[in-house]
VEXTIDO-607533 format. One record per atom (N, C-alpha, C): residue in one letter; x, y negated, z. Coordinates in pm, whole numbers, plus 50000, padded with zeros to 5 digits. Atoms other than C-alpha are relative to their C-alpha. Layout:
// residues N
AXYZ;...
// end
This chain:
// residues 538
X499944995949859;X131604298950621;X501444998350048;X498555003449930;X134424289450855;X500885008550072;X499024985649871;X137224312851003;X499375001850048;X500944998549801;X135884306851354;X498565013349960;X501764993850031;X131764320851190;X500305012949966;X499784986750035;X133514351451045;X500595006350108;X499414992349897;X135514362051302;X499275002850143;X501124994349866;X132664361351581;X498955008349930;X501134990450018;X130204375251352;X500615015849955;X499494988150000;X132674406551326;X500385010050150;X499744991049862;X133094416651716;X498445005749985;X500114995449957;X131144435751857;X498855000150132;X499925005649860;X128574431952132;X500085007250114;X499474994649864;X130484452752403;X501554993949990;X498825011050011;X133364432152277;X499564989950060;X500605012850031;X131524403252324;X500894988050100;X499675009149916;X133024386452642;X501344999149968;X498434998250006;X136744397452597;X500104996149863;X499245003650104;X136734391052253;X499604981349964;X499875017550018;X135334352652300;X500974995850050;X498595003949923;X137924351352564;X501214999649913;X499164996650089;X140334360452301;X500304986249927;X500455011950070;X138994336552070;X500344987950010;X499875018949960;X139174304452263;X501405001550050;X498225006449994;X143074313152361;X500635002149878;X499395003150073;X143614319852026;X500074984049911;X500535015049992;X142034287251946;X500534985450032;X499275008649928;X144024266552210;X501415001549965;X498254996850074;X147414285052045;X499844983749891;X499835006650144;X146464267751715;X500104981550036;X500185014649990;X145264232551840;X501504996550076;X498375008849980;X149244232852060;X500395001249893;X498965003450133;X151084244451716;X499814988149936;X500255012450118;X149164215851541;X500464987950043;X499625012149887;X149904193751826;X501644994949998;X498874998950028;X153544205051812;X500934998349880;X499825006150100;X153804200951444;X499974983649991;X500345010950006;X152334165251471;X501134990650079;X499365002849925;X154974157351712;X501045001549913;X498805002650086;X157864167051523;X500054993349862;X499685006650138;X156724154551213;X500374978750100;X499775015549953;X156304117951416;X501934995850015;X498384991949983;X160164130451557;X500664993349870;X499095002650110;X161524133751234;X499764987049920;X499765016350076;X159964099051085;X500804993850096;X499235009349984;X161434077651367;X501455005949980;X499174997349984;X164444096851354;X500725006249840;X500094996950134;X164724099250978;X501584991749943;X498985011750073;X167774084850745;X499684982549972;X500695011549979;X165374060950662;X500644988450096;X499935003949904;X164874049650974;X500994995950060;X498655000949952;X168464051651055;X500574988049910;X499165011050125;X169184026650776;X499444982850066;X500165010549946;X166824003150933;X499914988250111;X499695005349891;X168304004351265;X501494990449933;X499335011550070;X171503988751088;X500064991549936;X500045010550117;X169803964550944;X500054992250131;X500094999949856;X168573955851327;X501564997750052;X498655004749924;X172343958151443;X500534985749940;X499515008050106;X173493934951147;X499314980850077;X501155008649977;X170543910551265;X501054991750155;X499725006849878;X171783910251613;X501194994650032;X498735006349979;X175343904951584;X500494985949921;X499685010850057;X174693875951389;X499484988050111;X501305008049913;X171993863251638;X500854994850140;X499865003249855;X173833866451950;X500734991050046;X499235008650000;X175853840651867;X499294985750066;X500395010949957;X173093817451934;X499824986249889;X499645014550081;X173673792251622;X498434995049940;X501605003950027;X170133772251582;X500274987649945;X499845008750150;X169583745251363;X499464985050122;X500545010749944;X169013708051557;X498515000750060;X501015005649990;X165563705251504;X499375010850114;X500394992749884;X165043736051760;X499444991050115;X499845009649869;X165133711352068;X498724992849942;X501225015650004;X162273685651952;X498295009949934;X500674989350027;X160193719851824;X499525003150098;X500724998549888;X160093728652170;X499234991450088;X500665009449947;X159433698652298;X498114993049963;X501035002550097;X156633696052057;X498895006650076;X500654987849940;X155053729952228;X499835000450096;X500765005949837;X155323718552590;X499144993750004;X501105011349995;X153333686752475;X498555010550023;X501174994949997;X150913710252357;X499355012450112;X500384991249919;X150843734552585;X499614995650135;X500615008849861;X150443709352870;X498714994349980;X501035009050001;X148143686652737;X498645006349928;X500904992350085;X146233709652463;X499344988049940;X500415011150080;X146463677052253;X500454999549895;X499254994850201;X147823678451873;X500154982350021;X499615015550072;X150143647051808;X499324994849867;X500305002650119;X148913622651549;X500634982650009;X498995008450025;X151733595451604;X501405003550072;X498734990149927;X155063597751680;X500184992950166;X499535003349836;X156473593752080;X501015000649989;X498714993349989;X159793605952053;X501054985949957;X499025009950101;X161603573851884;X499814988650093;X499805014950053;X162233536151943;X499374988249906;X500025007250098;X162363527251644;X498485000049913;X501574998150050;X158823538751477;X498985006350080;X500844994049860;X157133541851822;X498164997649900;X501235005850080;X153163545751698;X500015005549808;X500224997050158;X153863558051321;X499305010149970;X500514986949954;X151823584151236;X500505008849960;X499924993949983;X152383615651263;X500085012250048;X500464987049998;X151463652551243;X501065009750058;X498494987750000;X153083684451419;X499215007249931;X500394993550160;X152613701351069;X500315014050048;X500044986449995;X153683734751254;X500115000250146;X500644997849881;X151753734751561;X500365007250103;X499974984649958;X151633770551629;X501285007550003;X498584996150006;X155063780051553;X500434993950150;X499605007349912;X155993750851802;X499635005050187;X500734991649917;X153633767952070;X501125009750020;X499564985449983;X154833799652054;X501465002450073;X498735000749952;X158703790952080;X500254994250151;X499805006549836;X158053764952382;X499565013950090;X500104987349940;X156283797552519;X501085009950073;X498734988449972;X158883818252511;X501524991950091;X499055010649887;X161453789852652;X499734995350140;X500695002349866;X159373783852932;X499775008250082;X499714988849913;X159123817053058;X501475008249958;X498434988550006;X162533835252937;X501074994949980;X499325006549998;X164503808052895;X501024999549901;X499304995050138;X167623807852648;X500075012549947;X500194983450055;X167633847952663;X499185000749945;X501514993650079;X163943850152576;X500294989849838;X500085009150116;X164613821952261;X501365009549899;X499044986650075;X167823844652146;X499245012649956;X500544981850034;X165783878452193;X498874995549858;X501015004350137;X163063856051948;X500725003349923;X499135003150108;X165913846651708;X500075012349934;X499364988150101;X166863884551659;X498765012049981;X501514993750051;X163043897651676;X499704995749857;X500795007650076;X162343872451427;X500635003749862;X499144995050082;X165253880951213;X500245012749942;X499934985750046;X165243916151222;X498605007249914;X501354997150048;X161303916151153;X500244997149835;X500615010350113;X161703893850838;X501765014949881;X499024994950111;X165163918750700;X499405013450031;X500984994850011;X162953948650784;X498884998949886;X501275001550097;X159933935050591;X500855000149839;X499634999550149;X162363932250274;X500425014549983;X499394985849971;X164043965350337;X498675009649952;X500844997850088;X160573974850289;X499105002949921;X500275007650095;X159393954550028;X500965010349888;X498944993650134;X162633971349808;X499225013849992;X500294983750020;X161584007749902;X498694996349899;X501374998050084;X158154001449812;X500124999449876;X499895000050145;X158783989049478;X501025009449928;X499474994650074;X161734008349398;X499745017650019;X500394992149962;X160434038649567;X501505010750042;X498564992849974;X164034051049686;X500724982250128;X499205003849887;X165214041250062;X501234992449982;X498115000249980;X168844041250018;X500094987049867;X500225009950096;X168064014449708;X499534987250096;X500565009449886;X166003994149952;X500584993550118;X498695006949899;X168753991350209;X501214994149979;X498865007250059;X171233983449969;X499514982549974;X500425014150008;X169123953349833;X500234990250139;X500055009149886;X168383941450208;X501404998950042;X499144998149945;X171673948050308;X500564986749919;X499445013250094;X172773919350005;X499634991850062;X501355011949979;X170093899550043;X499864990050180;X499865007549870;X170903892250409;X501004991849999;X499095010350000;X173693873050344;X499494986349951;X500655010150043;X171823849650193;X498554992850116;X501235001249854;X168583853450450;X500484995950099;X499615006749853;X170793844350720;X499824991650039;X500295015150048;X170923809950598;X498724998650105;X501005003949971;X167193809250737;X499565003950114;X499954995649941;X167613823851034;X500474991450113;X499645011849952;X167513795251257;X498924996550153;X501055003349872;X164813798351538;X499224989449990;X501005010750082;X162313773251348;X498735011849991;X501224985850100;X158823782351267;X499975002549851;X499964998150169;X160043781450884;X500165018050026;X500074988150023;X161043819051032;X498845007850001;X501434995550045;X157403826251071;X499935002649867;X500405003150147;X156693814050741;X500985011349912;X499004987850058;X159583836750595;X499275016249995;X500564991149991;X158263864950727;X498525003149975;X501175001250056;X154553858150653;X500175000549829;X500194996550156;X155913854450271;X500145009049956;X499394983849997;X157483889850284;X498845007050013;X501224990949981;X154453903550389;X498674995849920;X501475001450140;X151823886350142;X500635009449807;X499264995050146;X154683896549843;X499545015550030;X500294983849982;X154203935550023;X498675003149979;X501614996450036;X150303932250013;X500014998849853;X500075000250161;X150543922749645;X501085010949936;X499674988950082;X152833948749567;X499215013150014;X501074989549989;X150373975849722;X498735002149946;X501204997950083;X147413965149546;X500555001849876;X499235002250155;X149603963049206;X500145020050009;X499774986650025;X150294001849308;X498655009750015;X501404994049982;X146164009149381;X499894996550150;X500374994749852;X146314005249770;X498984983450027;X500595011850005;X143923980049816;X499344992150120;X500585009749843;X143063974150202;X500774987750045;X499235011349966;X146023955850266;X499904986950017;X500405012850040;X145073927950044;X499254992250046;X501615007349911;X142073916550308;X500294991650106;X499315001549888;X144663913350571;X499814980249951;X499405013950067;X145823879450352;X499284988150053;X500415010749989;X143403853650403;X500044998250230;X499665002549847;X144063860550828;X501014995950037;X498935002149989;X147493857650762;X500314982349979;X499665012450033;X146973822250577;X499554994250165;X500685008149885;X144853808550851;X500924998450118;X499125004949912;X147813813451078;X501334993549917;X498885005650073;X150213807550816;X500214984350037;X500315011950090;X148923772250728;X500454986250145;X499605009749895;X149593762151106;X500935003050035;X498894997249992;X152623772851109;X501504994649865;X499365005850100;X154593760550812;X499675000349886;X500455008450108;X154263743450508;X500405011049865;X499554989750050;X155593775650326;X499005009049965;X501654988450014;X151893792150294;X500194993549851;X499995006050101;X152313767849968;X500195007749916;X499934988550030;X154123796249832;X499555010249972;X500744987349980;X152343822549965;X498735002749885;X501015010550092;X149193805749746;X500495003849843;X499955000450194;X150873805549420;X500505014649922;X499854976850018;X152223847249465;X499075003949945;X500924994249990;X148883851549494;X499614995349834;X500035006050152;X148153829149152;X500475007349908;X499094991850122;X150623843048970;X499725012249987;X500094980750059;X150163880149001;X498485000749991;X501075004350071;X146333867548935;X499854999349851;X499795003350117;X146883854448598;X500995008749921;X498704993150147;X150053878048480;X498875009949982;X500884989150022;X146973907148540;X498944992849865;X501205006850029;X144873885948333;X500695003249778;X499224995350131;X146963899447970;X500425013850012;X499664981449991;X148333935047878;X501064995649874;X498354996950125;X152063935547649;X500955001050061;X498604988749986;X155013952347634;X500724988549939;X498615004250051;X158363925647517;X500554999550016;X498545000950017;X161793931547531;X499765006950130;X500364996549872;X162193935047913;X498964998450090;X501005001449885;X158853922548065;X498895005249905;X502024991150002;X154833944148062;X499834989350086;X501205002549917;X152013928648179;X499095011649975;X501304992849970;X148993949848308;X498824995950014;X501215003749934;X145883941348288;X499354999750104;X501034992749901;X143543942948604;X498545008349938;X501044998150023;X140593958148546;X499194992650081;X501255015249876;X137083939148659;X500064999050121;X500134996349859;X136953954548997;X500994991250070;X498605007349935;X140823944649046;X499954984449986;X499845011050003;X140333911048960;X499074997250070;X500975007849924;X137183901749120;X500695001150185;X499324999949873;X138903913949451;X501164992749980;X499225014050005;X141763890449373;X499404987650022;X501055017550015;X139783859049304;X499645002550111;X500325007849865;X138083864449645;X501255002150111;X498565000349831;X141303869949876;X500334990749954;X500035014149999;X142263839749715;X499334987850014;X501095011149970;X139463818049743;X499695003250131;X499695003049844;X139443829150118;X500704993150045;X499045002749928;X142943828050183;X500134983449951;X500565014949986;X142293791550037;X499264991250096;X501055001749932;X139063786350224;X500554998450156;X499554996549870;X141203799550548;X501134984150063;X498865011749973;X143913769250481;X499494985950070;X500545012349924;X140903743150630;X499795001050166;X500254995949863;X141143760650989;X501254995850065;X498785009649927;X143663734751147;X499604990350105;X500815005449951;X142943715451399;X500524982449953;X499955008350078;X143853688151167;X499484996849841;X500404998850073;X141403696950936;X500755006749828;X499614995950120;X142603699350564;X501864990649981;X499065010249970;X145313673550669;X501615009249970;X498814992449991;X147813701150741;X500255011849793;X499664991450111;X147073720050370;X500554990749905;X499135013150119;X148513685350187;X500724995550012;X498125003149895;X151393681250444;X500985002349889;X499064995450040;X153673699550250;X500494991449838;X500345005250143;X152913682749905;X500894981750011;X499235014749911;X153673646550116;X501645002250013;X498665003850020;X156733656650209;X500665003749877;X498864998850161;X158143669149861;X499854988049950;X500015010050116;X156993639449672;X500324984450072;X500155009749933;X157043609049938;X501374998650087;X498034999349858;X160813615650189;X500874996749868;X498724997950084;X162743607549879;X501724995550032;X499255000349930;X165793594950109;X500385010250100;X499754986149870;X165353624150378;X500595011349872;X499664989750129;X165613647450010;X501574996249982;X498405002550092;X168953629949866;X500684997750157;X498994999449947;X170563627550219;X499815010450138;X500094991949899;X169583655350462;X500665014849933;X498854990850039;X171923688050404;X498725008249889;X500814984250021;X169143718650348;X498894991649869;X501095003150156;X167363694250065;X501014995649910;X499085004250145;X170603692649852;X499785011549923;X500254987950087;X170953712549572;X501185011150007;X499174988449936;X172843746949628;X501264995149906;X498655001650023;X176483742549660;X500675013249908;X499244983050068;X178513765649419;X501265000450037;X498894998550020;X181633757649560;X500265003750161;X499764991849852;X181003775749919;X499545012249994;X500124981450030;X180683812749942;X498195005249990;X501145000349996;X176983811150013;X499295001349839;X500445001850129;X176183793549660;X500565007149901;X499414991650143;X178893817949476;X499155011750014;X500814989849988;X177143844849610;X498474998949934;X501675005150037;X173593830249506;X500205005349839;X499864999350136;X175103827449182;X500645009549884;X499324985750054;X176853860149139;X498935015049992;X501184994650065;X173643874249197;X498775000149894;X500475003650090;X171723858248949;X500675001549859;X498994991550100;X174623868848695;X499585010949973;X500614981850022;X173933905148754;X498915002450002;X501334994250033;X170273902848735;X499844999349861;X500245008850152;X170563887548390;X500705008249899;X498564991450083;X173763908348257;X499085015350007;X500904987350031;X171883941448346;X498864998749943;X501425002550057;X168383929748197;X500775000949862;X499215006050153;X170573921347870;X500575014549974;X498844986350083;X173153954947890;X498575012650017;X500784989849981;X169973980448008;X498535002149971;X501575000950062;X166553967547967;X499535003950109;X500624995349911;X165133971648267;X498494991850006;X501345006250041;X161053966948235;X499864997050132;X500675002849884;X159803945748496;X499034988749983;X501325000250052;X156253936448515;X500044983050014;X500545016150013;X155423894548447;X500024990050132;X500225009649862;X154223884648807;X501654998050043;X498155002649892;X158353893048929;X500824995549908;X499045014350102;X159903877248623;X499684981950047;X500345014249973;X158063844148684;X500314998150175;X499705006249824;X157993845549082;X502074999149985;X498855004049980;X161713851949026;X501034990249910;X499635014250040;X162633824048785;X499134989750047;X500495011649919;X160643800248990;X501074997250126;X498894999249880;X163093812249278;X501144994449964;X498865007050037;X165943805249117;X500384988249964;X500295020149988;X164623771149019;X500264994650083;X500175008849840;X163593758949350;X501335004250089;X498434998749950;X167393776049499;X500464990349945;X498925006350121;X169413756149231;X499334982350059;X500665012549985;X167193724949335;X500304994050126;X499835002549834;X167003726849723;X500565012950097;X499364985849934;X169403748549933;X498625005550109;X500844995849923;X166433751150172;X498985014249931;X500474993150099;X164603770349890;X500815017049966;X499004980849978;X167083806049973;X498625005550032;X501744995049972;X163703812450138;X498985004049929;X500644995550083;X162143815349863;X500335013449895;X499324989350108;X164543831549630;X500095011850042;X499624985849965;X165323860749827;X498775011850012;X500294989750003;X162343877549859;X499375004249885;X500944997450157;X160943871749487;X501255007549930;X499094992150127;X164433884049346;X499965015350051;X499894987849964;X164153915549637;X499685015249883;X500804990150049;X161693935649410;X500775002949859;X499534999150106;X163653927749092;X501375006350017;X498884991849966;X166983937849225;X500355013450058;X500104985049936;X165673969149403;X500465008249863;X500764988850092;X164213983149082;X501775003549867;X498944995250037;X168253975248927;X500985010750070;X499644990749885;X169633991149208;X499605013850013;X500924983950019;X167874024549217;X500385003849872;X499834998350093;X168994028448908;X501515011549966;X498304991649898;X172714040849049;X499745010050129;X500734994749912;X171324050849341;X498985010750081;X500994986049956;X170174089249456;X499154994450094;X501104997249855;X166974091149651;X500085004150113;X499644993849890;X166714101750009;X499355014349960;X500734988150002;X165884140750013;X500165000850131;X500064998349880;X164654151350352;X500385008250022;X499574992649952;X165704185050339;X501574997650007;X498995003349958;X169154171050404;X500334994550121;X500155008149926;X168334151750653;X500795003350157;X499464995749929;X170604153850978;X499374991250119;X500595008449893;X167974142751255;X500484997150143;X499175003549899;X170074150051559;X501294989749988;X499205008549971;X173124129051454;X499154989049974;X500355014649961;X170664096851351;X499394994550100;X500625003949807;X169014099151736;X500914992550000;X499035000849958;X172544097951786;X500524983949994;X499945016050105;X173304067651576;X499604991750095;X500585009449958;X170604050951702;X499954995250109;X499895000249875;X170674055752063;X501544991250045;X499185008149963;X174124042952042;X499964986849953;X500055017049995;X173524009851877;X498974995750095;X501265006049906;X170204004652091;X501204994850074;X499465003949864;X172464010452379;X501374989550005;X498945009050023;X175553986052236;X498924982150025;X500735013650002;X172573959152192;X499564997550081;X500465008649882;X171263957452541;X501245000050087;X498465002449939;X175373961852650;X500624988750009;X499405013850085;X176143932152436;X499294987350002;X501065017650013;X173043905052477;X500784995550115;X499375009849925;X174513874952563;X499454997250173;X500615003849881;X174023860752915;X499354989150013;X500555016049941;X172393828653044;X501624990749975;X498965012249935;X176013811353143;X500805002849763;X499914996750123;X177073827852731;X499444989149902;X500415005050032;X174553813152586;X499824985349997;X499765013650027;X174383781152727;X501304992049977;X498715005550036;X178103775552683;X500064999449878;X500575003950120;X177003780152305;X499234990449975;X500925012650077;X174443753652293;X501164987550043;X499135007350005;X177323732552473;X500654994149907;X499235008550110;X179563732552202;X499344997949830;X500905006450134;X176863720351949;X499724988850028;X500985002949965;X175013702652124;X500274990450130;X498905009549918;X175873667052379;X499275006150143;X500564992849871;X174803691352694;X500784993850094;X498995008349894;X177753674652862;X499684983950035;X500225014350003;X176793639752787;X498794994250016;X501375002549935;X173233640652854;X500145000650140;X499605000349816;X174493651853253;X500754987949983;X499165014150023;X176883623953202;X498834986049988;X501125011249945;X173883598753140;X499044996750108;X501135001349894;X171613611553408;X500504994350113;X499155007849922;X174633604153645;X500224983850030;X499965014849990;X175433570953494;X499304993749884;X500865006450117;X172753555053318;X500534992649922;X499845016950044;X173383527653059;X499414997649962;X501055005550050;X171853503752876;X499445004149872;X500954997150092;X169373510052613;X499584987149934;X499904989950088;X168503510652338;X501235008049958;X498504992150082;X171193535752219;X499265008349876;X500044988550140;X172123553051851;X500085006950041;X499754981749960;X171953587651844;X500775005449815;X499784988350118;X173773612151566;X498755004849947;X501704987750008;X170373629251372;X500405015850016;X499734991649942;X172113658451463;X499655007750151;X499964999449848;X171683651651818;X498704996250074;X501465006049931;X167983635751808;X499235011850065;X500964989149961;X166163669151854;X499875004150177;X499764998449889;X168343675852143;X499574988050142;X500435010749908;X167643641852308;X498284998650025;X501935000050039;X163933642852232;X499595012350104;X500304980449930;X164033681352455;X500474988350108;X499575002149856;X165893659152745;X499184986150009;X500505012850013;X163203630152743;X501004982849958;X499275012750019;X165383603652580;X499394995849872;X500375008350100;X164173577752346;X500925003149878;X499135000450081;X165873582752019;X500064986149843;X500395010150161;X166753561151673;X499365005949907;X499944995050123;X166343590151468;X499995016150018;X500204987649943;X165603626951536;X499905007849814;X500224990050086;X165113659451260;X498574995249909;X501354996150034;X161383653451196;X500384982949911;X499365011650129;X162713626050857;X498044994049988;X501285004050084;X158503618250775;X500134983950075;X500585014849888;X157653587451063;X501374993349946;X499085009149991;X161233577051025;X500434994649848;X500105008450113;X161363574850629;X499064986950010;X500995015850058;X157753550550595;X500434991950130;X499655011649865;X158763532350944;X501684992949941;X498495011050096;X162543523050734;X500894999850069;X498554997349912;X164783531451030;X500735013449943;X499604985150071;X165723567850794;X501324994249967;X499165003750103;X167163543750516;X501284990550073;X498805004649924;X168963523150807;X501085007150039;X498264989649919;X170693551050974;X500675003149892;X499055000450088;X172203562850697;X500804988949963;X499235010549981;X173393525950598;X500794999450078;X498975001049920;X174923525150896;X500935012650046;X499004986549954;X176383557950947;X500525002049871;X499045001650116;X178053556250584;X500814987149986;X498745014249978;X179603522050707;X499914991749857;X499655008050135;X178303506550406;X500094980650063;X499775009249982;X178853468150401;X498584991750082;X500645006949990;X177253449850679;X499085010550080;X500454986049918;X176533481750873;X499824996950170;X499895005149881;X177583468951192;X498774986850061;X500555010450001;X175193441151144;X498205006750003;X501304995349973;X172303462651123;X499485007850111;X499924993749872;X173003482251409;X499544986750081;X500585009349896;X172383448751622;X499204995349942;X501375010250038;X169143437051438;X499145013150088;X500754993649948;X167973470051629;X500494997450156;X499795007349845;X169323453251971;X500915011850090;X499434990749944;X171483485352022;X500964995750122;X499105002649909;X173623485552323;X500465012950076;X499144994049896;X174893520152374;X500135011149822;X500244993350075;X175653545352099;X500835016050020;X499574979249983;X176043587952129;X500325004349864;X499274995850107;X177913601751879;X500305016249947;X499754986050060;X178793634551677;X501964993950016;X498695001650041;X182843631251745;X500654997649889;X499835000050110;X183483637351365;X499724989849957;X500265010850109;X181583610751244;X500594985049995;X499215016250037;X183543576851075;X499634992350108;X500465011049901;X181153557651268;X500954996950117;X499095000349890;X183303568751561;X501424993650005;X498965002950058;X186423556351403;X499794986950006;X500565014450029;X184373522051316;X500154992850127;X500605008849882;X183393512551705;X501115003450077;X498704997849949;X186853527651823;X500474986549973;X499285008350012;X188413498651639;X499174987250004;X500745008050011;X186043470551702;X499914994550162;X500215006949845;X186043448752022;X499085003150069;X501305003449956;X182513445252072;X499665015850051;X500724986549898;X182253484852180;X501145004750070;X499114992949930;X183963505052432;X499495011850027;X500734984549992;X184253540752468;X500345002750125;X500175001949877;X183163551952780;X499935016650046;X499944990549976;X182853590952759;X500635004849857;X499404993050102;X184453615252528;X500235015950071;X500144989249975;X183743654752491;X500335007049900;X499594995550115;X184613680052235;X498704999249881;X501175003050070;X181223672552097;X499374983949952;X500185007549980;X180433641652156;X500844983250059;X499515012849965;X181223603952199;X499244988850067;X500855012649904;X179753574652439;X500414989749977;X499205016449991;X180343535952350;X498604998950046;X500925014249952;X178823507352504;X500314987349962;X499235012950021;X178593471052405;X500794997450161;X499305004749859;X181153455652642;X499094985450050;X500905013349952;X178843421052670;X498405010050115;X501554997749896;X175743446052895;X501014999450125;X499715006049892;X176393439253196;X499675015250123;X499714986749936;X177633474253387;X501065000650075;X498814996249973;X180303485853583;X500625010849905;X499024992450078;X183493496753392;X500845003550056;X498844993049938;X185663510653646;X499635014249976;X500714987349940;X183253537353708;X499985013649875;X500674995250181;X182703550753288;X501425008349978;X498754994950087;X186713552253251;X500505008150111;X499034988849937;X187483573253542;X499025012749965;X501334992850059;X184433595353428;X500915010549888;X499644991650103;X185633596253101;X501885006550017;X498214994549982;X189693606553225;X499655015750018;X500474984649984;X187403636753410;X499915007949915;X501064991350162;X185503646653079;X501335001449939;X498904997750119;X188943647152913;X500655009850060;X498874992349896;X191283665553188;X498915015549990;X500934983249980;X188283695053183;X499735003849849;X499784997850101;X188673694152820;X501185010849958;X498384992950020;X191853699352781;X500595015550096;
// end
């Protein structure tokens, strides 16, 4: 029998009215205290240490972000996403080029591409920044945690992410690879929750591929997490530093089918199965885009980035050796696979960071007191927080900010400079600079997206000619060039400086303009141009 049944069947009935009356305001007391409890407990989570740890992860995020620094291939991404968003047609050759007009080719990350033109089209560079540090803060969040969870201690979990971002930054580029980043963070968190009993999570997965799979080629990954912590369940031993656990039947049969979904899910493209063998193409088939594009070399050890890579991989190895720290099969192998594929392809940080997260938490925590709540000082982390919020909508860049950042990347000057004074065409481009030309409708030699332009054989040209190997100059005119845009830095520029047959016709802190002198233009007009472009330089 329930409070409430005892306490009416004890009045009275000359009580009867006054003491129901009673009743139902004592009644309405209890349901505000519970109300009022429920409230402060909510209170004290957002306003928790915690919480406070993962607004500075958030500040960290943004003061890297607001800088604006995006990776080339941004520009021909969006352009990708207008197509589609205008036409609601999926490329399946390329447009963007010259040189391999007609080759085929896939936009292998559709949906990513979507999403960003989206956001450029209504919010313009602000709304593509506010992405950058959504996207960024989501994905050092999701590791943040990823650490707690496994190591089960906060202040462990923020230390990891707090490392670990130096490295994550790297990938932090306004691409849909940051999708994909963050989609791997969150399949590694579903597999650590079923590994701890929680088992709804794991259902989420195969919804996640299905967007994954149109979004970057990085679900590949996601796929073999799932494998691996499949098969390490699939044994039970204790050696040296690594256990395996068995699953039991239940646990495994619910594995096997989130994977044979989240498989099943990878044929929902609107390129059929086309897009789940993309990724496979380009590892084994670009072998020129691999040995000369930056993010597919193998990690540098002699820039702070790669010492760091490699100063962490020291101390995972040195403490496993001086302490013994047991960690279970699936995060040994996911994290010597990481360290493989780092050491192989700098692009591959992406990988490493969030398979070593779980392993470095669980060293970490180790030093590392827990949060206790009854310590907890909830009025100063409002405090905290309220003041970085309010520094981060003080501090977002502006429109005129921002685009004076893509300026000095990016030939923003020299594209107005062509619309002014046209020249002749065909022109080289920097591959630095294709993405950007490809966003301002210009034909290019050679843009970011390396697939069409490896099998079409203009890849293996540009390079030839932009390493000035012998006979360079000579290949440049079998492509009938007659104007070439430049990265300032590069030799090339040095090459057509000293060479009759070109003249330079603009010059910016970014950028360079020759023309053959045999097209047939006015040249009064180029060199008082370029005196302007120099005098507003300087």
């Amino acid at each position: 029998m329930s409070e409430a049944d005892i306490f009416v069947q004890t009045i009275t009935p000359v009580q009867g009215v006054a003491n129901i009356s009673n009743w139902s305001g004592w009644a309405d007391a209890r349901v505000a205290a519970a109300a009022r409890t429920t409230i402060r407990s909510v209170l004290r989570g957002v306003f928790s240490f915690p919480a406070m740890l993962a607004t500075f992860l958030v500040g960290a995020v943004f003061a890297a972000g607001r800088t604006f620094s995006v990776d080339p291939d941004l520009w021909w991404h969006i352009r990708t996403g207008e197509i589609l968003l205008n036409t609601h047609h999926w490329p399946t050759v390329d447009s963007y080029s010259f040189t391999v007009p007609g080759q085929p080719w896939i936009a292998g990350e559709w949906l990513g591409d979507a999403v960003i033109a989206f956001v450029a089209r209504h919010a313009g560079l602000q709304g593509l920044d506010a992405l950058l540090i959504v996207l960024g803060s989501a994905i050092l969040l999701a590791l943040y945690g990823y650490a707690t969870l496994r190591s089960h201690n906060s202040k462990a979990g923020f230390a990891v992410a707090a490392v670990l971002s130096v490295l994550a930054n790297a990938s932090f580029t306004l691409r849909p690879q940051m999708l994909g980043y963050l989609f791997l963070v969150l399949t590694l968190i579903a597999l650590e929750r079923f590994r701890q009993g929680k088992r709804k999570s794991i259902w989420l997965l195969p919804v996640l591929f299905a967007a994954w799979v149109n979004i970057h080629g990085s679900f590949v990954v996601g796929i073999g997490a799932i494998a691996v912590y499949l098969f390490s369940g699939l044994v039970s031993f204790r050696a040296g530093g690594v256990e395996a656990h068995r699953w039991n039947a239940n646990e495994r049969l619910r594995l096997e089918a989130v994977l044979l979904l989240c498989l099943s899910a990878l044929c929902i493209t609107p390129y059929g199965v086309q897009l789940a063998f993309y990724p496979f193409h380009v590892a084994s088939s670009l072998p020129i885009g691999v040995a000369n594009v930056r993010e597919w070399q193998s990690m540098p050890f002699n820039i702070a980035g790669g010492q760091i890579f490699l100063a962490l991989v020291l101390v995972f190895f040195l403490a496993q050796i001086v302490f013994r720290f047991y960690l279970r099969l699936e995060e040994v192998v996911l994290v010597v696979g990481g360290i493989v594929m780092a050491c192989l392809h700098l692009r591959f940080l992406l990988v490493f960071v969030p398979v070593f997260t779980p392993c470095f938490s669980v060293i970490v925590a180790r030093w590392v007191p827990g949060y206790d709540h009854k310590k907890d000082r909830y009025v100063l982390n409002a405090a905290l927080m309220g003041l970085l919020f309010v520094g981060m909508v003080h501090w977002f860049p502006s429109p005129a900010n921002l685009q004076r950042s893509v300026s000095e990347k990016f030939p923003v000057s020299a594209i107005e400079y062509l619309r002014q004074h046209p020249v002749a065409g065909p022109m080289f481009n920097s591959y630095g600079f294709g993405g950007y030309l490809v966003l301002a409708g210009q034909k290019v030699f050679v843009d970011g997206r390396a697939d069409p332009y490896e099998r079409g054989g203009s890849l293996a040209d540009y390079f030839y000619i932009t390493q000035l190997r012998p006979g360079a100059l000579t290949v440049l005119q079998n492509y009938g060039i007659q104007s070439c845009l430049l990265d300032r830095t590069e030799p090339l520029v040095t090459l057509l400086s000293a060479v009759p047959q070109w003249q330079e016709i603009y010059r910016d802190n970014v950028s360079v303009l020759f023309v053959r002198r045999n097209n047939q233009m006015d040249r009064a007009q180029p060199v008082v141009a370029k005196q302007i472009v120099r005098s507003q330089g300087e």
